[in-house]
ZADO-1210 file (C-alpha; in nm, 4 decimals, padded with zeros to 6 digits):
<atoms>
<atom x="03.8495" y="-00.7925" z="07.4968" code="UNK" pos="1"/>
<atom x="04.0034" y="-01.1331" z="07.6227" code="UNK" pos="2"/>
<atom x="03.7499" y="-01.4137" z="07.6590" code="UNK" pos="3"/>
<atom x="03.5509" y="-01.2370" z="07.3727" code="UNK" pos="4"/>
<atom x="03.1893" y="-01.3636" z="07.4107" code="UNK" pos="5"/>
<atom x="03.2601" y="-01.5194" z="07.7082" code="UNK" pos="6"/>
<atom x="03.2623" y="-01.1589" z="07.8368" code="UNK" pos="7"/>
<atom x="02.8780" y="-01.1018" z="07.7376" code="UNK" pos="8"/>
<atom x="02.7038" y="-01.4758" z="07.6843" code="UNK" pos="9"/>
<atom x="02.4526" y="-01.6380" z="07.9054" code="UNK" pos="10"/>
<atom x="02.6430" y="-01.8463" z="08.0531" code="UNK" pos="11"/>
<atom x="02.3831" y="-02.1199" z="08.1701" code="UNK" pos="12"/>
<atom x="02.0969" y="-01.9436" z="08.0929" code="UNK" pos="13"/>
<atom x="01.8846" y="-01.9516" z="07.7438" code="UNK" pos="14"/>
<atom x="02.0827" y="-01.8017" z="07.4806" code="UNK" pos="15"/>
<atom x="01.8539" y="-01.5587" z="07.3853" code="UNK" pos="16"/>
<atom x="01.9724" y="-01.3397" z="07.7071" code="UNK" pos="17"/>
<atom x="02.3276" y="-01.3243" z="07.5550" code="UNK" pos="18"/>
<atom x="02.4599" y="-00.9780" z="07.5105" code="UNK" pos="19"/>
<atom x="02.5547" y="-00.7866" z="07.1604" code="UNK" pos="20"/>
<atom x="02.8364" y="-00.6970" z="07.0901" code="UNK" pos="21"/>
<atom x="02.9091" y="-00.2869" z="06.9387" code="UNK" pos="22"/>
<atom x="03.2636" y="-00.2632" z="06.8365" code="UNK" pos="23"/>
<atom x="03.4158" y="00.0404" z="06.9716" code="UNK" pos="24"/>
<atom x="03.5348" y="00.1701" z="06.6289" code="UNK" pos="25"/>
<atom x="03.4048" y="00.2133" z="06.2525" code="UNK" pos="26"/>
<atom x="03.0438" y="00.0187" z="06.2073" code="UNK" pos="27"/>
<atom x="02.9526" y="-00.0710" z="06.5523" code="UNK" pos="28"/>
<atom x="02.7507" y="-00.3862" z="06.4315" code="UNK" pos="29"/>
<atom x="02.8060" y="-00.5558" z="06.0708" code="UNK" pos="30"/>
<atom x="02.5324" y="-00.4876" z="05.7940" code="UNK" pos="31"/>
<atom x="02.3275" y="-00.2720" z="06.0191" code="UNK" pos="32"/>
<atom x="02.2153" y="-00.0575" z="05.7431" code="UNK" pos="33"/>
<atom x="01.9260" y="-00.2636" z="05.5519" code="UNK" pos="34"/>
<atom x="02.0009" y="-00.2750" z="05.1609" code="UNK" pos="35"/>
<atom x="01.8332" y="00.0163" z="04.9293" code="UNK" pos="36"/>
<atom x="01.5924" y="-00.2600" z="04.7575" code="UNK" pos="37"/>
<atom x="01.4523" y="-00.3945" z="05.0682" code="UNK" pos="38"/>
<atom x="01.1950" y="-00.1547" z="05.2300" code="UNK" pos="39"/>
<atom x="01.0607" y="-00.2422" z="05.5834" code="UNK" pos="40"/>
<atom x="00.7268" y="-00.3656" z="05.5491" code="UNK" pos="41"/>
<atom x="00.8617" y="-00.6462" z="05.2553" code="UNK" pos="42"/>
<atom x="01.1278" y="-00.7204" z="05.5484" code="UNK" pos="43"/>
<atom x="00.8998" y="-00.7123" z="05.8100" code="UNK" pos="44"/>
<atom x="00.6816" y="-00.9784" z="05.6095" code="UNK" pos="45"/>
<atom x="01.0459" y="-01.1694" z="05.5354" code="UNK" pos="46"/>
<atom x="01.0651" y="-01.2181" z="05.8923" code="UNK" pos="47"/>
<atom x="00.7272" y="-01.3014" z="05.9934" code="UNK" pos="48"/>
<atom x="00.7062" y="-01.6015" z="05.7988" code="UNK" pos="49"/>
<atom x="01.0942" y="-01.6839" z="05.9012" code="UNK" pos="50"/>
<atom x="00.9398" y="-01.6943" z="06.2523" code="UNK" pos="51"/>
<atom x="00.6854" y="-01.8690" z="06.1867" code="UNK" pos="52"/>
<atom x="00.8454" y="-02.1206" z="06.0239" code="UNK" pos="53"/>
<atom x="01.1353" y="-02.1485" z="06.2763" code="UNK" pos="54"/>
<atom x="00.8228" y="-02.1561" z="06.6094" code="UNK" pos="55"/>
<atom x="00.6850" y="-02.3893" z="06.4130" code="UNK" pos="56"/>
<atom x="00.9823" y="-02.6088" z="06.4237" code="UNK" pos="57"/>
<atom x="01.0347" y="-02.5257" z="06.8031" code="UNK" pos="58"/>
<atom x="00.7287" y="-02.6903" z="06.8815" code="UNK" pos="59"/>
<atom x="00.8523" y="-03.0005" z="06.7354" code="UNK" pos="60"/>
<atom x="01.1588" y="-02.9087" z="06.9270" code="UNK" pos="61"/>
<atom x="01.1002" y="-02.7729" z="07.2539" code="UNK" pos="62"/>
<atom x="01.4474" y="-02.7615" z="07.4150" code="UNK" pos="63"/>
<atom x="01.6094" y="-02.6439" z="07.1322" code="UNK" pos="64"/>
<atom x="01.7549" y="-02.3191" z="07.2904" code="UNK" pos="65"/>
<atom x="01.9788" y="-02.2440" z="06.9993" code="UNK" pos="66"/>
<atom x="01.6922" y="-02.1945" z="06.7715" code="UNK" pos="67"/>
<atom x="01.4701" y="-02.0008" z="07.0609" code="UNK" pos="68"/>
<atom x="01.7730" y="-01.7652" z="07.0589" code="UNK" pos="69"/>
<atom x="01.8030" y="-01.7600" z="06.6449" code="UNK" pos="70"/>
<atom x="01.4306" y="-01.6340" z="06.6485" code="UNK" pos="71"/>
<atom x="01.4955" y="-01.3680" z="06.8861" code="UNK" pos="72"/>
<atom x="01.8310" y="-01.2568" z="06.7045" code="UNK" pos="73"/>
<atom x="01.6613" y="-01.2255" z="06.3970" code="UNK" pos="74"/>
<atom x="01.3877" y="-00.9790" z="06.5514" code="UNK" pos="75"/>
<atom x="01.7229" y="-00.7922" z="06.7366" code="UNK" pos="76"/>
<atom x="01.8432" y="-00.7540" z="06.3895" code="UNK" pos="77"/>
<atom x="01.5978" y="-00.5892" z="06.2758" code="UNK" pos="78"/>
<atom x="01.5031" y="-00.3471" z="06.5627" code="UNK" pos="79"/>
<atom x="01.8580" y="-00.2239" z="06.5383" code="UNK" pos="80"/>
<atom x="01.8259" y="-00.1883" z="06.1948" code="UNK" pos="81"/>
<atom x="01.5427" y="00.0486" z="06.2461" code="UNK" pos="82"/>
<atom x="01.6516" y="00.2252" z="06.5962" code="UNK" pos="83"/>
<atom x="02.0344" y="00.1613" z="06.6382" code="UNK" pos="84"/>
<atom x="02.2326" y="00.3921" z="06.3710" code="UNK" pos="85"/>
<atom x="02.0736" y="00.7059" z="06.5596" code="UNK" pos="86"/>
<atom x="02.0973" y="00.5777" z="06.8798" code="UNK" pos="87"/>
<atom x="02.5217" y="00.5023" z="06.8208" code="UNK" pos="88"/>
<atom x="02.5836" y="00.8351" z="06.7067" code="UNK" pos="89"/>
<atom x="02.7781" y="01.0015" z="06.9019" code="UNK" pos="90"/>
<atom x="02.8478" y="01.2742" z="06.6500" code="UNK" pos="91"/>
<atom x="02.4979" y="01.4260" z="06.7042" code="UNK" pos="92"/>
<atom x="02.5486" y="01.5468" z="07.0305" code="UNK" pos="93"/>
<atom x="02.6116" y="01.9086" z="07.1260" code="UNK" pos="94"/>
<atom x="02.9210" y="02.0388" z="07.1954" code="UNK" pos="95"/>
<atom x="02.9267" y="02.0957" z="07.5602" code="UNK" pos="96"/>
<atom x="02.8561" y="01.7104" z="07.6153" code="UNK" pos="97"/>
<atom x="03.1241" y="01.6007" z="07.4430" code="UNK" pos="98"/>
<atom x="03.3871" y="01.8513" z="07.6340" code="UNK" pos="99"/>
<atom x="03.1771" y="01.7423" z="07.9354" code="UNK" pos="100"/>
<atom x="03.3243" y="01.3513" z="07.8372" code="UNK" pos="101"/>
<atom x="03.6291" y="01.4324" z="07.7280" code="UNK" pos="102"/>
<atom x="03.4741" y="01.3150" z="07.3481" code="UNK" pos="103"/>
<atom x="03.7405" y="01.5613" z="07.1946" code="UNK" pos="104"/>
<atom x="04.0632" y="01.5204" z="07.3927" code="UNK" pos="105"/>
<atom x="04.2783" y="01.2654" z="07.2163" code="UNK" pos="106"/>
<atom x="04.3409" y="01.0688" z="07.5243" code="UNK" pos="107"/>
<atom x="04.0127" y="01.0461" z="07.6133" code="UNK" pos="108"/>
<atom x="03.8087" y="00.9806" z="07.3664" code="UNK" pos="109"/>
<atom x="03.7766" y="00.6401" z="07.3339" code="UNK" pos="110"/>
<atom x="03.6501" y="00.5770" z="07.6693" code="UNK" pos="111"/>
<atom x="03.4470" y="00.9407" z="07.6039" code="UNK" pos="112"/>
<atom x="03.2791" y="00.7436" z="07.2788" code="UNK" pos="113"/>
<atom x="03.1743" y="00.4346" z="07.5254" code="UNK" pos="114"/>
<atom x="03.0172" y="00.5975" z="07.7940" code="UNK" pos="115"/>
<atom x="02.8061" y="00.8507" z="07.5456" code="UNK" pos="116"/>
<atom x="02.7147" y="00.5482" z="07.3744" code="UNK" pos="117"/>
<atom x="02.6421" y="00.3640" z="07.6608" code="UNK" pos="118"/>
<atom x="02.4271" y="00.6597" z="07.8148" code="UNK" pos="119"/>
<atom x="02.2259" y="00.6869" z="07.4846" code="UNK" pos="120"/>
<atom x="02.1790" y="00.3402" z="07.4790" code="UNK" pos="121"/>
<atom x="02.0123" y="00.3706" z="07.8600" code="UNK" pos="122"/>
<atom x="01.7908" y="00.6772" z="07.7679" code="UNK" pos="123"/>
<atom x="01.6310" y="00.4908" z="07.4950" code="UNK" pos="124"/>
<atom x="01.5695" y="00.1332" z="07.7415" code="UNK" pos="125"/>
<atom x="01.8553" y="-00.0365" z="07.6946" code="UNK" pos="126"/>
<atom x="01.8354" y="-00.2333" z="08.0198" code="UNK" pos="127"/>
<atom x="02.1785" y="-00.3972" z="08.0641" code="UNK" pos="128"/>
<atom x="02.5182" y="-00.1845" z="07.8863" code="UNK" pos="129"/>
<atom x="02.9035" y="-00.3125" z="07.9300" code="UNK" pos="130"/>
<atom x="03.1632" y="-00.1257" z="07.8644" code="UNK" pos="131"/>
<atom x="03.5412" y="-00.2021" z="07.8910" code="UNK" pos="132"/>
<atom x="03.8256" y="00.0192" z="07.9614" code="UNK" pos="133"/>
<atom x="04.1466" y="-00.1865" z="07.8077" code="UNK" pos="134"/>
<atom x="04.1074" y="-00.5500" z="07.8865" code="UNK" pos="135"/>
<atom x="04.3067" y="-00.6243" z="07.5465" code="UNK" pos="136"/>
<atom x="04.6476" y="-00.7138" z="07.4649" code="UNK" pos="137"/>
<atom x="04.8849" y="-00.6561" z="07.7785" code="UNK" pos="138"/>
<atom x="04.9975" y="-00.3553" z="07.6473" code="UNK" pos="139"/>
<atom x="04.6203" y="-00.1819" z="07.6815" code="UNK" pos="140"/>
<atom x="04.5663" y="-00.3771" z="07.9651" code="UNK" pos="141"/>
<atom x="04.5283" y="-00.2696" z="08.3355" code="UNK" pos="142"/>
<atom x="04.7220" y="-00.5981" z="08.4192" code="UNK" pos="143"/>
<atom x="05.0542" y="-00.3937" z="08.4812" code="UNK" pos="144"/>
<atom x="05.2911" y="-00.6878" z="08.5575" code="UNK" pos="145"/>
<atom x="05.5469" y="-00.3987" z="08.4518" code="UNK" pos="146"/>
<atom x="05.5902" y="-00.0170" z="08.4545" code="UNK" pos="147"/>
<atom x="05.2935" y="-00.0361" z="08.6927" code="UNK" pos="148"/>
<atom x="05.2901" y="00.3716" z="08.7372" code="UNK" pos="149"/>
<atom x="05.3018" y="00.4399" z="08.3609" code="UNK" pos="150"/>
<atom x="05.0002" y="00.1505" z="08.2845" code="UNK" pos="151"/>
<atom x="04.7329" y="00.2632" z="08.5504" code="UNK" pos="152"/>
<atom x="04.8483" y="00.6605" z="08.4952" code="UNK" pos="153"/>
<atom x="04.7484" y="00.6193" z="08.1817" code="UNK" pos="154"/>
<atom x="04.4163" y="00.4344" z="08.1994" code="UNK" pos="155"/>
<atom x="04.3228" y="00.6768" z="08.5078" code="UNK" pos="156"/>
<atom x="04.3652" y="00.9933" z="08.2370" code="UNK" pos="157"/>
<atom x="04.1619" y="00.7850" z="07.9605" code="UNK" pos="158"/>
<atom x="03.8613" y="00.7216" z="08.2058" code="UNK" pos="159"/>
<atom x="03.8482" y="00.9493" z="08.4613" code="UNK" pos="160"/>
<atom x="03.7161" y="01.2303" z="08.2715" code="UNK" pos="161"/>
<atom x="03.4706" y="00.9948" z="08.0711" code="UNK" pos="162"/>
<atom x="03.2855" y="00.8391" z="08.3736" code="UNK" pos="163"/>
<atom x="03.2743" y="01.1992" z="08.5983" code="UNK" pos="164"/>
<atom x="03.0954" y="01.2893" z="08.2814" code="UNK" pos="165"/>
<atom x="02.8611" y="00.9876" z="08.2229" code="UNK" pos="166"/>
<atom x="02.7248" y="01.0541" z="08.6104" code="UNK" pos="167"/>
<atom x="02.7201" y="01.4107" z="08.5961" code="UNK" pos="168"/>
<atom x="02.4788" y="01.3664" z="08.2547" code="UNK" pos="169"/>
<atom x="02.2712" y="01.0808" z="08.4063" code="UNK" pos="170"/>
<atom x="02.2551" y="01.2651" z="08.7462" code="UNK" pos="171"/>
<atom x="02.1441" y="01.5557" z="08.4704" code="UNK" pos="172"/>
<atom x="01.9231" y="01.3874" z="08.3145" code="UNK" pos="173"/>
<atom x="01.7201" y="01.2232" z="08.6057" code="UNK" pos="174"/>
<atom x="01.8485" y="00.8725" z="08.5112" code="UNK" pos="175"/>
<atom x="02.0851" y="00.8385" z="08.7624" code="UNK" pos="176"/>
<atom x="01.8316" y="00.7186" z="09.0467" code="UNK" pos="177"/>
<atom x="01.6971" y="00.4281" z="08.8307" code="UNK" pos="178"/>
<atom x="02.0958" y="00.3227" z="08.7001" code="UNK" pos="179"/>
<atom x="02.3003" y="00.1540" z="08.9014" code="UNK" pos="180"/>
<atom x="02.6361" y="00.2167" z="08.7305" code="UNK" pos="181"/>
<atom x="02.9300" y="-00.1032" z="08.8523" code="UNK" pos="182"/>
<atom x="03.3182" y="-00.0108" z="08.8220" code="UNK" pos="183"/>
<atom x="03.4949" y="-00.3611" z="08.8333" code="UNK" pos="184"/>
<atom x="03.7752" y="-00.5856" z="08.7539" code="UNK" pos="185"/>
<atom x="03.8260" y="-00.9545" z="08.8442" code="UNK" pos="186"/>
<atom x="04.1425" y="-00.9028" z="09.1068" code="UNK" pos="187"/>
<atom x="04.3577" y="-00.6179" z="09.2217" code="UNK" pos="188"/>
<atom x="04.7370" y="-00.5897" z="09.2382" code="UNK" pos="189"/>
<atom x="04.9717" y="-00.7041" z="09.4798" code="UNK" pos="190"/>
<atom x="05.1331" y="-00.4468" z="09.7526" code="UNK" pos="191"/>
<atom x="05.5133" y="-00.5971" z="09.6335" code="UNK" pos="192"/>
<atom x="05.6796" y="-00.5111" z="09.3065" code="UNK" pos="193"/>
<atom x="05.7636" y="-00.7619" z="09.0638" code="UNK" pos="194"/>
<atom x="06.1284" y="-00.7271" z="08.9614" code="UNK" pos="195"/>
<atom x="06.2048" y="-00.5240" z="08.6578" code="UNK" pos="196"/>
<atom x="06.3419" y="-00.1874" z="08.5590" code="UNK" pos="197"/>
<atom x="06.0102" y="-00.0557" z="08.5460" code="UNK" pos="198"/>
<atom x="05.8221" y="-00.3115" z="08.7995" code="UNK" pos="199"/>
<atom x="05.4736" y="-00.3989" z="08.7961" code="UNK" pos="200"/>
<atom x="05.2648" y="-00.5706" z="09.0255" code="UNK" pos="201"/>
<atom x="05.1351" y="-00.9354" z="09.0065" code="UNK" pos="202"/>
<atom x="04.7262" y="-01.0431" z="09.0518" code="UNK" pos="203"/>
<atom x="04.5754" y="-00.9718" z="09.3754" code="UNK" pos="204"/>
<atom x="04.2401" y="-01.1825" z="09.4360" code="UNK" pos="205"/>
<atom x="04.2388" y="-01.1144" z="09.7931" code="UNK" pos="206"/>
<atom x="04.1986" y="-00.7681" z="09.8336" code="UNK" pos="207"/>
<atom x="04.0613" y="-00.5146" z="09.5564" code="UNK" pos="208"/>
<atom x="03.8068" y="-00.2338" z="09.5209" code="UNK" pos="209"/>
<atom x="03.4932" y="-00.1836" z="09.3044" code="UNK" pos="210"/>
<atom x="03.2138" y="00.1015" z="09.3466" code="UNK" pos="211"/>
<atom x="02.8615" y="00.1674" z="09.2326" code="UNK" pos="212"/>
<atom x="02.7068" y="00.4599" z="09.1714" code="UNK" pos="213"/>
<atom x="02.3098" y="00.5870" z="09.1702" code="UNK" pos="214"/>
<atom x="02.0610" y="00.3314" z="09.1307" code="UNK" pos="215"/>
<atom x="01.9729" y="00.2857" z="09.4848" code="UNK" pos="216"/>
<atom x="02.3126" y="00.3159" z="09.6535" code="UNK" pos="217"/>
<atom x="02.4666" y="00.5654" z="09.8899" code="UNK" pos="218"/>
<atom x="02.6921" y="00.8422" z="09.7390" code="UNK" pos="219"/>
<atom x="03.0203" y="00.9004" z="09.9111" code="UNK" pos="220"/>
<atom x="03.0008" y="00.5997" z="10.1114" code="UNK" pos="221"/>
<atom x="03.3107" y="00.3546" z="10.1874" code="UNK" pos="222"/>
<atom x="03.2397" y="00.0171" z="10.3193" code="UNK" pos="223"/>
<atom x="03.5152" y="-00.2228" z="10.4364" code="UNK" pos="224"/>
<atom x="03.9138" y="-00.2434" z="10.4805" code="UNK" pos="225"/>
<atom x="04.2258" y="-00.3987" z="10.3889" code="UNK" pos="226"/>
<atom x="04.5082" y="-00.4870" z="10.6297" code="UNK" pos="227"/>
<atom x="04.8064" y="-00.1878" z="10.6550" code="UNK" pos="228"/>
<atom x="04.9448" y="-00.2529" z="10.3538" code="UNK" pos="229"/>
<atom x="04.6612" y="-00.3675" z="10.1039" code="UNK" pos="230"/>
<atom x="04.7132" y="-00.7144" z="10.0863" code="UNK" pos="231"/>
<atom x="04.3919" y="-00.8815" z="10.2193" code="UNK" pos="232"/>
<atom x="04.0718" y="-00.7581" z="10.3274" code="UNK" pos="233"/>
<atom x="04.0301" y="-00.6866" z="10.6677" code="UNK" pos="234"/>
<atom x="03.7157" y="-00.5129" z="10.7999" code="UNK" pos="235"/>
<atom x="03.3973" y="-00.6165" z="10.6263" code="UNK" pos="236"/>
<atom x="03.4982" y="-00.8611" z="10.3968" code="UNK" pos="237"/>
<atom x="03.2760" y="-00.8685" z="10.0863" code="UNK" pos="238"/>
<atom x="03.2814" y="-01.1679" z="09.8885" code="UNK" pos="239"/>
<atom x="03.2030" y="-01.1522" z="09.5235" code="UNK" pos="240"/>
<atom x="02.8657" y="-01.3421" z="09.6316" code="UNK" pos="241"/>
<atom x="02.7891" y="-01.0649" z="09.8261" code="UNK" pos="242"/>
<atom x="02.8479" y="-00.8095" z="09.5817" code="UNK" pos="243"/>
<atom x="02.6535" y="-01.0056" z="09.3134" code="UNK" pos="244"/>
<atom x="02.3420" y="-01.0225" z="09.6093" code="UNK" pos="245"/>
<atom x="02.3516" y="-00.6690" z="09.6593" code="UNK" pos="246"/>
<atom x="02.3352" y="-00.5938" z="09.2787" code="UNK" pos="247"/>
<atom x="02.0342" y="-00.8396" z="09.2355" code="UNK" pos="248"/>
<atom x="01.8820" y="-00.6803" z="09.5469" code="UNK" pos="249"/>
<atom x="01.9269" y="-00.3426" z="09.3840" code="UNK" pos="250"/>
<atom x="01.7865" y="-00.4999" z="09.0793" code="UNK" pos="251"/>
<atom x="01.4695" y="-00.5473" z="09.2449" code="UNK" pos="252"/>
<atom x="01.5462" y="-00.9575" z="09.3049" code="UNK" pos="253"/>
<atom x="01.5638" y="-01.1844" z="09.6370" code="UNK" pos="254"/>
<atom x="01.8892" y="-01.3740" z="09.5416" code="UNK" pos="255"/>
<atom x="01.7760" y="-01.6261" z="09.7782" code="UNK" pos="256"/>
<atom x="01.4850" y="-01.7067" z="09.6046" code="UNK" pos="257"/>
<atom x="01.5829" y="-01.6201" z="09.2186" code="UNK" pos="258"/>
<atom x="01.6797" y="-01.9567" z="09.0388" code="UNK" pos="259"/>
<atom x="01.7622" y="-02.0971" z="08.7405" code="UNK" pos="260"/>
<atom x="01.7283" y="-02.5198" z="08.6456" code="UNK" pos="261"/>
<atom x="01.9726" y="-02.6171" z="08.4805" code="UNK" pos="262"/>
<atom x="02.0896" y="-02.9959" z="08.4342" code="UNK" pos="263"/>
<atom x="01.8792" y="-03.0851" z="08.6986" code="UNK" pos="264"/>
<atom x="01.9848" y="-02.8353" z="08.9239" code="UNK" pos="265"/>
<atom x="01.8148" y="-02.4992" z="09.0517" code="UNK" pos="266"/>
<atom x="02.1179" y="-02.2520" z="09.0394" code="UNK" pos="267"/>
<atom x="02.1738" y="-01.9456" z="09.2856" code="UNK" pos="268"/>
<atom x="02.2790" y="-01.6785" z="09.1171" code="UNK" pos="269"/>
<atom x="02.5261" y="-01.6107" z="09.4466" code="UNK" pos="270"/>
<atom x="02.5769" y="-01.9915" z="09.4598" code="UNK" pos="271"/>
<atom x="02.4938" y="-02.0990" z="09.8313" code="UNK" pos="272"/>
<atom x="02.6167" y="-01.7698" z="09.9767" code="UNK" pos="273"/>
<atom x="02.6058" y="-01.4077" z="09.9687" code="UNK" pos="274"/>
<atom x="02.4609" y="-01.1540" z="10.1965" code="UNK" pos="275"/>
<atom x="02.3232" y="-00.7916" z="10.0649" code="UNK" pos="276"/>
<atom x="02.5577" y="-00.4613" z="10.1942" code="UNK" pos="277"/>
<atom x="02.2979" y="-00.3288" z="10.3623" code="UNK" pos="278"/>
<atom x="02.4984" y="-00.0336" z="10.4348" code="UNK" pos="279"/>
<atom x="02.5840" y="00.0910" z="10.1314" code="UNK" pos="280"/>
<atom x="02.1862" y="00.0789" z="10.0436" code="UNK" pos="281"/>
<atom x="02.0034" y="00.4455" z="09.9929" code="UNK" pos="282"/>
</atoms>
């Protein structure tokens, strides 16, 4: 997607929290398969004395957070080597799941592929999972600055389908009370048309909506409003520090209290603001 690993780093955080990246397509993860004349216990000893090496040289070290996160990467590596190429397999599972997703309709299935992945991921303790629906080029974009009807038609039919069936099979499963599943962009559109034989709509930061699902939150709930035609919010305004408190709080964290130093600095999380939605809480 754009930004690439700005999309899933740490941002100010140690780098070790930074997320991995599964292409959607063909090998998910480069040299994931461990080579025929390595078996795991001579890798497993390969790595032990690579770490030991390497935490030897972070004591000397202490604020290197580069090499902190090269230790852990190396142990990732090889805990997806052994776990990972059953867990991304979508193939293996049954029929009725994959109708269920929309894993054999040709418009779908992209999406369908994410969100099975994404579940799997989840039911073996995979604690944070992002998925993207476009966010490319323009063209597979939601940003319709043109033919505005045709662009989010057509991302509604890829995704619909995929994420009524990645609740229903969490909700299945019994998963869906412990994961809270976030729908989001960055800004909605504008209520005017751009000009254009097809028009689009330009960025709308003001006014936009986002929903969670399970994981503590109320189902069929609506909170807040935009003026009468959809250009700013009206009636219980949430800020983005708000809706970044009431994920922590869901997350089992007091955002008033979790901090980070950095630079000399204990960081919010919500900045200096943010209030939970208490009424969108279960």
């Amino acid at each position: 997607p754009k930004g690439h690993a700005a999309n899933w780093g740490a941002g100010f955080l140690p780098s070790v929290y930074q997320g991995t990246y599964f292409r959607p397509k063909g090998d998910a993860i480069d040299n994931l398969h461990r080579p025929k004349e390595h078996d795991p216990s001579r890798q497993r000893r390969q790595l032990d004395l690579m770490s030991n090496l390497n935490r030897m040289d972070l004591k000397r070290n202490p604020f290197e957070q580069e090499l902190a996160a090269r230790i852990e990467s190396f142990e990732l590596a090889y805990r997806m080597q052994s776990s990972a190429p059953e867990a991304l397999n979508v193939s293996s599972e049954p029929e009725y799941l994959k109708n269920l997703y929309g894993l054999n309709q040709a418009k779908s299935k992209h999406f369908a592929a994410q969100c099975m992945m994404a579940r799997r991921l989840v039911e073996r303790g995979t604690r944070f999972v992002q998925i993207y629906s476009g966010g490319m080029a323009n063209q597979r974009s939601w940003d319709g600055h043109s033919d505005i009807k045709g662009n989010h038609s057509g991302f509604a039919a890829e995704t619909d389908q995929p994420v009524a069936g990645l609740l229903t099979d969490l909700d299945q499963r019994g998963l869906l009370d412990e994961t809270l599943v976030i729908w989001a962009g960055e800004f909605g559109r504008l209520p005017v048309a751009q000009k254009g034989g097809k028009p689009g709509r330009d960025h709308n930061p003001h006014c936009f909506t986002a929903w969670l699902a399970g994981g503590g939150v109320k189902g069929g709930v609506s909170y807040g409003e935009s003026d009468e035609v959809g250009h700013k919010a009206a009636v219980d305004k949430v800020h983005v520090n708000d809706f970044h408190a009431t994920i922590l709080h869901l997350l089992g964290f007091d955002h008033l209290r979790l901090t980070y130093r950095y630079g000399g600095r204990d960081f919010r999380l919500t900045d200096v603001a943010g209030k939970v939605i208490a009424p969108i809480l279960a």
